[in-house]
N, C-alpha and C positions, 0 to 999 in steps of 0.2 A: 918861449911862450908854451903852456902846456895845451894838451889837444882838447883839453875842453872849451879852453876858453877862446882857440881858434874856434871849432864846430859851432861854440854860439855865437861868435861873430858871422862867420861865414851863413849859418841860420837867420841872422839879422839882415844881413845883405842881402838873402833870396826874399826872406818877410817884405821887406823896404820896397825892393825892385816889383815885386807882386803886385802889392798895393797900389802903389805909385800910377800904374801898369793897368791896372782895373781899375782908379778912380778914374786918370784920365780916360779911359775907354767909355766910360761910364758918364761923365761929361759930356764930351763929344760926341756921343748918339741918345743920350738922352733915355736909355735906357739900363734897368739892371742886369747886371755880366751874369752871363748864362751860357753852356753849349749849346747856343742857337741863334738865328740870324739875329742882327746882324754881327754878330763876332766871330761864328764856324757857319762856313758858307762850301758846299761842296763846288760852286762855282769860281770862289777865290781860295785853293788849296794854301800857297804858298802864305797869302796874311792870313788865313786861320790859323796854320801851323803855328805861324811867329805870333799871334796871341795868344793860342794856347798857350805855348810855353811858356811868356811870358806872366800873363795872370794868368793860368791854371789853377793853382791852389786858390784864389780869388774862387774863381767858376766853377771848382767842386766845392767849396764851401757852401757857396751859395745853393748850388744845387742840393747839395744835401739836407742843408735845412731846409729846403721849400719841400719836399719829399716826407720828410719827418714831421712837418707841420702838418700835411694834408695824409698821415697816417700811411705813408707807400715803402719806407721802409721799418727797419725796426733800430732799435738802439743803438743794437750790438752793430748794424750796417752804416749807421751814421757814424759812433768811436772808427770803425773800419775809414770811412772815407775822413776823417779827420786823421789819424795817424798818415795816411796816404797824400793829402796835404801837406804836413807836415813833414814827409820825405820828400817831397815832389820841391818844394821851398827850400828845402837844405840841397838838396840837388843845382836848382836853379843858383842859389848864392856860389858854390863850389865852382858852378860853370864861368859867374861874372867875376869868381876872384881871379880865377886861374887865365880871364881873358882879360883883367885890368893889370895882373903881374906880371902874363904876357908882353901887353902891349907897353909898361913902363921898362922894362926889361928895352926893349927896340929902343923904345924914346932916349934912356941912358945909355946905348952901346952905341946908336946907331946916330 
């Protein structure tokens, strides 16, 4: 298979997992995914962490538009936080291939 059309699978996977990841978040509190309570809580380090990473690209999206809407950033910082999404999501996909190739690896040896 040639590497691009891995990266845009593996991009699709971190997309997928993102979404998925911030809708359900977003269901179950009732509100929209933001770096702020109730999703990054300095009183619950460890599930902030795990939804950062998990919808991160979600939560800077969002943030970034809300910022660009109410004129706090400029263009050129919102392109900035959209490419950084967009690595942040191919990052994420890279992590769940390499942990579902992992773990089918075990499931078939083991």
């Amino acid at each position: 298979m040639s590497p691009a059309v891995v990266a845009l699978y593996v991009f699709a996977v971190g997309l997928t997992a993102c979404g998925l990841a911030g809708s359900a978040m977003e269901l179950i509190s009732g509100r929209r995914l933001a770096f702020a309570e109730p999703y990054v809580s300095s009183t619950r380090i460890l599930r902030s962490l795990a939804a950062t990473a998990c919808a991160g690209p979600f939560m800077l999206a969002n943030e970034a538009l809300d910022a660009r809407r109410e004129g706090r950033i400029s263009t050129l910082a919102l392109l900035s936080c959209g490419c950084t999404a967009v690595a942040w999501a191919l990052a994420l996909g890279i992590v769940l291939v390499a942990i579902a190739s992992w773990a089918t690896g075990l499931l078939v040896s083991g």
